[in-house]
N, C-alpha and C positions, 0 to 999 in steps of 0.2 A: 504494500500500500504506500502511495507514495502523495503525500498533501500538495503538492504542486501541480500535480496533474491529476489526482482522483477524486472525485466528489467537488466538495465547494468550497471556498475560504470568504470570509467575513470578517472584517478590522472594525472595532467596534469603538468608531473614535478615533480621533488622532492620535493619543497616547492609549488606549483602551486595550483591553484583551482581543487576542487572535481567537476564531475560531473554526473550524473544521467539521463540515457535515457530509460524511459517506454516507452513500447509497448501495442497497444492492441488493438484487432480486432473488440470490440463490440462499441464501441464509443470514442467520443473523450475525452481524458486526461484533469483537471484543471489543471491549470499550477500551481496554487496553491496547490492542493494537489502532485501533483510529486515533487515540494519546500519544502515543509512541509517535505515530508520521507525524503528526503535527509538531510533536517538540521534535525531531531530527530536521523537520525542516526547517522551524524558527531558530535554534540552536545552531544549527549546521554543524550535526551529530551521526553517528551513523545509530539507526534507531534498534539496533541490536546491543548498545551501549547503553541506553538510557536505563536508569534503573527506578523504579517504581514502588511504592510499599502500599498498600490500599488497609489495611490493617487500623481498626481507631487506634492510638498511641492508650486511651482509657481504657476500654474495655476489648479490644480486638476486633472489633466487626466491621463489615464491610462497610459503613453507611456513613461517610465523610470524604472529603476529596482527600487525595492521594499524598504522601511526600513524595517530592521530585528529591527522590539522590545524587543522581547524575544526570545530566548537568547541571552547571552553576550560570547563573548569569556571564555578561563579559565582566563585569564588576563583582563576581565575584559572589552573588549575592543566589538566594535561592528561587527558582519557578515556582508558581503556582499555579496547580492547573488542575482539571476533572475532565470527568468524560460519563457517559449513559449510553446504552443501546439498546434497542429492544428489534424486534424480528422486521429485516431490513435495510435498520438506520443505528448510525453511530453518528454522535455527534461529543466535541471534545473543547474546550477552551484553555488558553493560558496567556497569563499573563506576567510579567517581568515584577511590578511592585505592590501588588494586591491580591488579597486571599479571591478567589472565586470558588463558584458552585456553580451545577449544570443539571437540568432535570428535563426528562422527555415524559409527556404523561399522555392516555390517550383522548381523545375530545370525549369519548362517549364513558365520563368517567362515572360506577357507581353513584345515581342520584339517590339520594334517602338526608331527610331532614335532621337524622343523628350526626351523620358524617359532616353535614354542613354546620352543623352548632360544634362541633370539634375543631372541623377547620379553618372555619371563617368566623372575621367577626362581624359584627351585627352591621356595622356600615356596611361592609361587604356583601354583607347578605341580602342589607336592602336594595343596594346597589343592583345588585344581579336578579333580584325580583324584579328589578324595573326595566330589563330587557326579553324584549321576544325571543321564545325558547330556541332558537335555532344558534341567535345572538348569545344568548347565556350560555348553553353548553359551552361553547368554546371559549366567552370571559369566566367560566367556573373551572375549567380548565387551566386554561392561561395563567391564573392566580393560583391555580398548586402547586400549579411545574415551577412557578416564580418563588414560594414558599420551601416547597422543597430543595430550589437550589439553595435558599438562604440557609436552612440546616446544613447541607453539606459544606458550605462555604465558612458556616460560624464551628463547626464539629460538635465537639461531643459535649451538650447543654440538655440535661433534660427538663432546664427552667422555661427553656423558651417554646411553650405552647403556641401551637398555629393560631388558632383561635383570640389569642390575647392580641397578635398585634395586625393593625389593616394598611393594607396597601393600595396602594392607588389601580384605578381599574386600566386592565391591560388595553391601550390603543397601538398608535404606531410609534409613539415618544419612550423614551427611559421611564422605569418606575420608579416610585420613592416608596419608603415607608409613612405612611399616613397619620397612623397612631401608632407610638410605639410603649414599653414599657421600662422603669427602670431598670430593671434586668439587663436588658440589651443595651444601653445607654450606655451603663458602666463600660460596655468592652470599648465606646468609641469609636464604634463604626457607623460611617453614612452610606449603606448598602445604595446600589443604584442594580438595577432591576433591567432584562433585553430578552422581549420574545424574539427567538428566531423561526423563521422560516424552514419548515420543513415539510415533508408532503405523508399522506397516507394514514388519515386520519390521528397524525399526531401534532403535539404544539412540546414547544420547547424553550427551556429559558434558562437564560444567564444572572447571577446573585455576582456582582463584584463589589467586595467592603473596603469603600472606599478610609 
């Protein structure tokens, strides 16, 4: 796999994170090797080098963006980067001086009004009440995959409930966080929030704490 020439690249911003969306019809993408091309090509690595630890540093599980081991920046400094895949699509971000997260979820997610009082909060909920259901599926979407990238991008917080804090409703601009909570405040991050584009009834999006 090679990011210069397979799938798609997306520069999110002048100085913003890189990102990288494979495609492909025969099977499903590692999220780790769509991570891999992308940092061997922004690095100018060979991606059988690059070394990867997916592992929480807290409890061991898979559910937090990655350490980049190898490589270091030209400055010496550490990547941060994620990646998700699901059957098809791989999609991967990094960036040189901010923590990031990435999540791909499907449009047609689990509707049930338990799920939404967990994940959302109440602005959001009215929010998406107030769109025709064709329109909501995909902003009730958009807003997990954006949530979820934010867990992956902050790690391992079992403080930070979805549902505590709202974010702005997905359009074609950056998101912010709307209402937030002490909890999150303390770490000092001004997350900034990028649906991408990708196809087959999926949505996908970028968490970088700023």
């Amino acid at each position: 796999m090679d990011a210069s020439q397979d799938g798609e690249r997306l520069e999110l911003g002048e100085r913003g994170p890189s990102v990288f969306a494979y495609r492909t019809a025969r099977r499903a993408p590692s999220a780790t090797a769509v991570l891999r091309a992308l940092l061997a090509d922004r690095a100018e690595v060979p991606s059988d080098d690059i070394e990867l630890d997916w592992s929480c540093p807290d409890c061991g599980a898979r559910h937090v963006a990655p350490v980049v081991g190898y490589p270091t920046t030209a400055s010496g400094g550490r990547w941060h980067a994620d990646a998700a895949a699901v059957p098809g699509l791989g999609v991967a971000v990094v960036d040189r001086r901010r923590p990031v997260g990435i999540a791909i979820e499907p449009v047609d997610l689990v509707d049930h009004a338990a799920i939404d009082v967990a994940a959302f909060h109440p602005t959001e909920r009215a929010g998406l009440d107030a769109l025709g259901d064709d329109e909501r599926r995909v902003a009730r979407a958009g807003l997990w995959a954006r949530k979820a990238a934010l867990l992956r991008a902050v790690g391992h917080s079992r403080f930070l409930e979805p549902a505590r804090i709202a974010l702005t409703m997905p359009d074609d601009g950056p998101g912010r966080i709307e209402r937030s909570v002490p909890e999150f405040d303390a770490l000092g991050a001004v997350p900034e929030f990028h649906g991408i584009p990708v196809p087959g009834g999926w949505v996908a999006a970028v968490a970088v704490l700023g």
